[in-house]
C-alpha positions in Angstrom: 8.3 12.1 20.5 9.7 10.0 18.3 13.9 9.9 17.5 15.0 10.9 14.2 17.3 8.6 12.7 20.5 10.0 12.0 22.1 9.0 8.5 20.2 10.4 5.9 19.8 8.3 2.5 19.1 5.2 0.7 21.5 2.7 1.9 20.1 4.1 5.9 16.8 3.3 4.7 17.5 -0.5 3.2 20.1 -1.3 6.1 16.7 -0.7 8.7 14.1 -2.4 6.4 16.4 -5.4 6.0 15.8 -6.3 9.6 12.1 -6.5 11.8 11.2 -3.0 12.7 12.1 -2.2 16.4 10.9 1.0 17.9 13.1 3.5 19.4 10.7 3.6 22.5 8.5 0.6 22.7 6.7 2.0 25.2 5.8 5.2 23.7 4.6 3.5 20.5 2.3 1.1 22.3 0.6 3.9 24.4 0.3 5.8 20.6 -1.7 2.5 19.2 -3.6 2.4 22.5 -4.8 6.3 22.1 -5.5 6.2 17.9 -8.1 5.5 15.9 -6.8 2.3 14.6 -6.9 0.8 18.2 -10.6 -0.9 18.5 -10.6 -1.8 14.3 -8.8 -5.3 15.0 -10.3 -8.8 16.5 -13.9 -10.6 16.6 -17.5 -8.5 16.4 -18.2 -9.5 19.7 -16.1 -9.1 22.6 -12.9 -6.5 23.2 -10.7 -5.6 20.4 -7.8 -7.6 19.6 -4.1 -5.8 20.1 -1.9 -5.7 16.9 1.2 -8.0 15.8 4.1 -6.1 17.9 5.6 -5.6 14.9 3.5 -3.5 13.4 3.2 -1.0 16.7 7.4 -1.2 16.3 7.0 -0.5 12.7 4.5 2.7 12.0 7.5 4.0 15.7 10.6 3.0 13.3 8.8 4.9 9.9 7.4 7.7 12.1 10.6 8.4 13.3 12.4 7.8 9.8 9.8 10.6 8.1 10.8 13.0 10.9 14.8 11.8 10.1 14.3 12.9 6.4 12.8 16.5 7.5 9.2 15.3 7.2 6.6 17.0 9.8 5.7 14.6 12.9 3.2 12.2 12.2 1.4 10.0 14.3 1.4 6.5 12.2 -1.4 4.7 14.1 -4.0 7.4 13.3 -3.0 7.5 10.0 -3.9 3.6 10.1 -7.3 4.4 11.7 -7.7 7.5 9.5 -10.4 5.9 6.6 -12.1 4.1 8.9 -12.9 7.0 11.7 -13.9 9.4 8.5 -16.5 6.4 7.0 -17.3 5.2 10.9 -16.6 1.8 9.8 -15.5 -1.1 13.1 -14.2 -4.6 13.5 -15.7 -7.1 11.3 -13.5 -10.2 12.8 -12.9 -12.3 9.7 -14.4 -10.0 7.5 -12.6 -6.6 6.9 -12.9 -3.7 8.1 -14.6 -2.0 4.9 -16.8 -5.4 4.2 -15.1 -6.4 0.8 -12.4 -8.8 1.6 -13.0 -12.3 3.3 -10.8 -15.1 5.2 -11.8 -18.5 4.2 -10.3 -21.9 4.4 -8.6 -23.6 1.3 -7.4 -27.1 1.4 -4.1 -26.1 2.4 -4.8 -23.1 5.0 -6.1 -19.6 4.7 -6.7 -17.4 1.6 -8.3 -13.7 1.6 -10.4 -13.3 -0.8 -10.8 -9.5 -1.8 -13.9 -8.8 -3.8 -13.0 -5.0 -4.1 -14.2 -4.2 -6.9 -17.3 -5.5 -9.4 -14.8 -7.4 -11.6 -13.7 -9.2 -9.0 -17.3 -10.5 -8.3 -17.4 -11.5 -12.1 -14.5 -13.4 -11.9 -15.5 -15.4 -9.0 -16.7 -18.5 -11.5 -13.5 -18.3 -13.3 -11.8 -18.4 -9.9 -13.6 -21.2 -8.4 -14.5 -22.9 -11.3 -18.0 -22.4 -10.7 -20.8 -22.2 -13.9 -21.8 -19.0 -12.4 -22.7 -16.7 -9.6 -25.5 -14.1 -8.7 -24.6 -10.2 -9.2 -24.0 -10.2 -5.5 -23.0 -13.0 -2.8 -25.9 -13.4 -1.0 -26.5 -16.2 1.2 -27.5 -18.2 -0.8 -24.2 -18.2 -2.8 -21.8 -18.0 0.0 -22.1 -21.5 1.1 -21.1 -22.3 -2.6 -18.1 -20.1 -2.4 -17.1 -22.0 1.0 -16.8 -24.8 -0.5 -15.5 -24.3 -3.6 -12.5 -22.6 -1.8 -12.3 -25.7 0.2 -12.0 -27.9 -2.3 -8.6 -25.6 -4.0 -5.6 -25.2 -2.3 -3.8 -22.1 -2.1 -1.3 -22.9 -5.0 -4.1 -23.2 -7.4 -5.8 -20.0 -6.6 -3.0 -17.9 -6.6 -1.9 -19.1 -9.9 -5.6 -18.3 -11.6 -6.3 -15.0 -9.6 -2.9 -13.6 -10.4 -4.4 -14.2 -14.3 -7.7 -13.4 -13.9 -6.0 -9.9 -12.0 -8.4 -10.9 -8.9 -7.0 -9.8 -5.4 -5.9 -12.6 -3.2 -3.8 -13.0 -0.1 -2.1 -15.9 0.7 -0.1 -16.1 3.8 3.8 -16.4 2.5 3.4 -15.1 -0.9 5.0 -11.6 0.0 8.3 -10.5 -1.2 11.3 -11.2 1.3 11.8 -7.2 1.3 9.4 -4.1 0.9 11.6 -2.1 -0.6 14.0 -2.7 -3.9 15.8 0.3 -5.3 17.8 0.7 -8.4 20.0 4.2 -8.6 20.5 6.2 -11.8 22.8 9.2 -12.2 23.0 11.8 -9.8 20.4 13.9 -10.4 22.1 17.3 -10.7 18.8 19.5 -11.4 16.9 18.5 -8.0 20.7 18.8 -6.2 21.9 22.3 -7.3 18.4 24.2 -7.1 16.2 25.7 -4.5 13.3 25.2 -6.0 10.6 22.8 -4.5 10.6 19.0 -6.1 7.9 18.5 -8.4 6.1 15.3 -7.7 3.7 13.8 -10.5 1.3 11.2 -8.6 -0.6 8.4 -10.5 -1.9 7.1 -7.7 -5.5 6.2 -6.5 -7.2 4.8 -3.3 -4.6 5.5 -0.4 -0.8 4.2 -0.9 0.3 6.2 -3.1 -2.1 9.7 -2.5 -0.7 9.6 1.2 3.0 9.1 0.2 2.0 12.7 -2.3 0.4 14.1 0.6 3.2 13.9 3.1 5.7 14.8 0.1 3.8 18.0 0.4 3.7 18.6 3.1 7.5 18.4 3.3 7.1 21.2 1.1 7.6 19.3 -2.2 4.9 20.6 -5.1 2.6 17.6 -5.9 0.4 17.3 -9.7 -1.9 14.6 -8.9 -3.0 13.2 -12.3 -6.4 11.2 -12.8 -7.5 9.8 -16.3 -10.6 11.0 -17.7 -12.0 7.4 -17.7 -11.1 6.0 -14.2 -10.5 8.9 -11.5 -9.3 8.2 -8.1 -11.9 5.2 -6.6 -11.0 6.7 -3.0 -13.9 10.0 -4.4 -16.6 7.4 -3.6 -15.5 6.9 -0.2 -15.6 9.7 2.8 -15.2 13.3 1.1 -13.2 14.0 4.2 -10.9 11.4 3.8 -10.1 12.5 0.2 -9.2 15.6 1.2 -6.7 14.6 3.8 -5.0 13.0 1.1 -5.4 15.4 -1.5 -6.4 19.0 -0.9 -3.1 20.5 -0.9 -1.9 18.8 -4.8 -2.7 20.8 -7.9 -4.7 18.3 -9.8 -4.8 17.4 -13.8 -7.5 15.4 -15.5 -6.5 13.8 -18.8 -7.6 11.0 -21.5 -4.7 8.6 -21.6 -6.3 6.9 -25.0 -5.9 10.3 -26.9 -2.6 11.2 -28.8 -3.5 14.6 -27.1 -3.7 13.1 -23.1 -0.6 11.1 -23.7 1.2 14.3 -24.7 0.0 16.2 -21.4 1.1 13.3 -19.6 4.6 12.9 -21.4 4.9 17.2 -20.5 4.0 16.1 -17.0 6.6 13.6 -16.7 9.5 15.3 -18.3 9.3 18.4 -16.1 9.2 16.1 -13.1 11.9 15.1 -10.2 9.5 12.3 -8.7 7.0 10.1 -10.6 4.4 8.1 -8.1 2.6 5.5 -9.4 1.0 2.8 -8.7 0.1 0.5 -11.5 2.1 -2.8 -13.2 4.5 -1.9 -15.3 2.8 -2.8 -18.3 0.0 -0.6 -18.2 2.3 2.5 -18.0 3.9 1.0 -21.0 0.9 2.2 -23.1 1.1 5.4 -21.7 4.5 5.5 -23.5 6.5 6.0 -19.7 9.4 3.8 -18.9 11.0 4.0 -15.5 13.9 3.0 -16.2 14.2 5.6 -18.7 13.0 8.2 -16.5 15.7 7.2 -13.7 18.1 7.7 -16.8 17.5 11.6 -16.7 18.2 11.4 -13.1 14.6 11.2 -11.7 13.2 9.2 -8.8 9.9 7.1 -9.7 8.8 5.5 -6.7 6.2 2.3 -7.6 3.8 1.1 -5.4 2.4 -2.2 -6.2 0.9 -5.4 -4.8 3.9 -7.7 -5.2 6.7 -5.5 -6.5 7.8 -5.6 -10.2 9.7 -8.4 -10.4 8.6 -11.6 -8.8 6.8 -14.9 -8.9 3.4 -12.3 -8.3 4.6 -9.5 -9.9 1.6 -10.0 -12.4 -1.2 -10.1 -9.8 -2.9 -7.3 -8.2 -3.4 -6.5 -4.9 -5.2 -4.1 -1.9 -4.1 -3.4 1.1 -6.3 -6.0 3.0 -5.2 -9.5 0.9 -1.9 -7.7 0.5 -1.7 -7.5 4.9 -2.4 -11.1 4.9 0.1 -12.2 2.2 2.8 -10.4 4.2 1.5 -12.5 7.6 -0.3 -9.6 9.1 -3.0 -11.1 10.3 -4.7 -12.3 14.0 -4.5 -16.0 15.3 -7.0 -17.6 16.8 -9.1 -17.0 15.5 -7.8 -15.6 12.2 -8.7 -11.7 11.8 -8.2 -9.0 9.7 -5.1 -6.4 11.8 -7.2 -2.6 11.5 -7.9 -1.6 7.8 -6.3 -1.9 4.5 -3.0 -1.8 6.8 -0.6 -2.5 4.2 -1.4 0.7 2.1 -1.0 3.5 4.6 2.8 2.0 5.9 3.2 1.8 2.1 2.8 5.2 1.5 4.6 6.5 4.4 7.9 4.0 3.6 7.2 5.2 0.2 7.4 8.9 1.4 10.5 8.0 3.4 12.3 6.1 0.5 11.9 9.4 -1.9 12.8 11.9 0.6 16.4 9.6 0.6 16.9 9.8 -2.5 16.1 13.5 -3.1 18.5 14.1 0.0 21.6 11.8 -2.4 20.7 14.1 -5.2 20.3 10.9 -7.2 18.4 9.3 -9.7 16.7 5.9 -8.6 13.9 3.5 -9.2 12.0 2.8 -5.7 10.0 -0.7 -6.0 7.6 -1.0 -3.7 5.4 -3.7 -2.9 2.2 -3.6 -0.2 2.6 -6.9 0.7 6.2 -7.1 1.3 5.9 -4.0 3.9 3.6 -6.0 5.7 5.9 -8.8 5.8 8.2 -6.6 7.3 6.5 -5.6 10.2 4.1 -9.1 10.7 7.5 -10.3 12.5 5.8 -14.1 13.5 8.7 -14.4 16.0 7.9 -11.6 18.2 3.7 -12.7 18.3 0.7 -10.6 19.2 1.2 -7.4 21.3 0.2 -7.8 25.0 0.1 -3.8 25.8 
């Protein structure tokens, strides 16, 4: 089993994710990956799978073990890294990702992952490359045109357009230093001096932010996930049963953001909550009319889960958990492959779930900045190299 850590709180959690992750038992953790569903979802097509970065074994051991610290149920972090792919039966793609969308391919300077997520991001592919245009779908005929069009870019160049264009891109050393930046409020004295379960408001899609609301439930906190009435949750097109793990036990709220009437339910929302998860840029929440800052005022915790964090040379871009794994470094060498699936969103949402549960536990209120690709950073660890288990 894993160890609970035994200082509860914020400054426990930065001290450990200020340093590479380093299981409790290395052993145990290993024999975890080897067992879980993650464990055959890295390395080529053809031939064995590929063991993970050490790192990331010691990391899901350290945040595991944190969760349970922080009076979280036991979790086992490498099937919750496996847990999308078993429910869609999705495998090992080598350079291609595990769910098909995102791709690594050479630029004139090294590697890039390009994510094409989404069917905006497909649209934006001429702006990106410069290209006078590109058929609705990259067939192959237009992927040898991609190739070299990336080729002939270096990295520098297409991080600067995609981060405008708001196109997913990984590049290897474009993560924050840390995954984790908090700013405390006031103590919050309503959460401190009641019995009553946290409420947890989640604006949150896909599956950082809905698993960090799921496991905050199932720490007994009460959880309103809220969906807008023009873009629900993308993860109800994927496996029913994997939406479900994630969201089942939340009460949930459907609103119009761009009435005067859905703003109010979501201003209601907000002011009768302890925690607010979200997991959009700043900006965009602006014209919801919520502030975090504001909100960390009153003495509530807002925990933001985003590609780059909110402050930042990137803090504009947008990112998955795929490009954002490889812009931390978590990533196979030779030959370069994707590490399992989406991997920076699921230790997201767990260090996210850890981080609130702190600050809950000070009775304070704080802003929690969280950024996918700077978690990965933190367990990629190039030092320590892959795992030989």
């Amino acid at each position: 089993m894993p160890r609970p850590i035994a200082t509860p709180g914020l400054t426990e959690v930065l001290r450990w994710t200020g340093e590479p992750p380093k299981a409790s038992d290395s052993l145990l953790a290993f024999r975890q990956w080897d067992a879980s569903t993650a464990a055959g979802l890295s390395g080529p097509v053809d031939g064995p799978p590929r063991p993970p970065p050490a790192g990331l074994v010691h990391g899901l051991g350290v945040l595991a073990s944190a969760w349970h610290g922080y009076g979280g149920p036991l979790v086992n972090g490498p099937n919750m890294v496996g847990a999308r792919a078993a429910a869609a039966g999705l495998k090992r793609r080598g350079s291609t990702s595990v769910g098909g969308d995102a791709h690594l391919l050479e630029a004139a300077d090294g590697l890039v992952c390009l994510n094409l997520a989404r069917p905006e991001d497909l649209a934006s592919l001429p702006a990106l490359l410069r290209l006078a245009s590109i058929g609705p779908a990259l067939g192959p005929s237009e992927w040898p045109v991609v190739l070299r069009a990336v080729e002939g870019r270096t990295s520098g160049e297409l991080v600067e357009m995609a981060d405008l264009l708001g196109l997913p891109l990984g590049v290897p050393g474009t993560a924050p230093d840390c995954p984790l930046i908090v700013t405390s409020g006031p103590s919050n004295r309503t959460n401190a001096d009641t019995d009553e379960a946290p409420v947890v408001v989640e604006f949150g899609s896909l599956w950082a932010a809905p698993l960090c609301g799921s496991l905050l439930s199932r720490a007994g906190c009460r959880v309103v996930k809220v969906e807008s009435a023009h873009r629900p949750d993308g993860a109800r097109r994927g496996p029913a049963s994997f939406f479900s793990e994630l969201n089942s036990e939340k009460e949930e709220v459907v609103v119009d953001p761009l009435t005067s009437q859905g703003r109010d339910e979501i201003r209601c929302l907000v002011d009768a909550a302890d925690v607010v998860l979200e997991a959009s840029r700043p900006r965009a929440l602006s014209q919801w009319g919520l502030e975090a800052l504001a909100e960390v005022e009153r003495g509530a915790v807002w925990a933001s889960i985003t590609g780059y964090g909110r402050t930042g040379p990137r803090s504009g871009g947008v990112a998955f958990g795929d490009d954002a794994a490889v812009s931390g470094g978590l990533i196979l060498n030779s030959p370069a492959g994707f590490v399992a699936d989406a991997v920076a969103d699921p230790l997201t949402g767990l260090l996210a779930a850890i981080a609130v549960r702190a600050a809950l536990i000070d009775g304070v209120g704080a802003l929690l900045d969280l950024s996918l690709a700077g978690t990965a950073r933190w367990v990629a660890d190039p030092d320590r190299g892959d795992a030989v288990s």
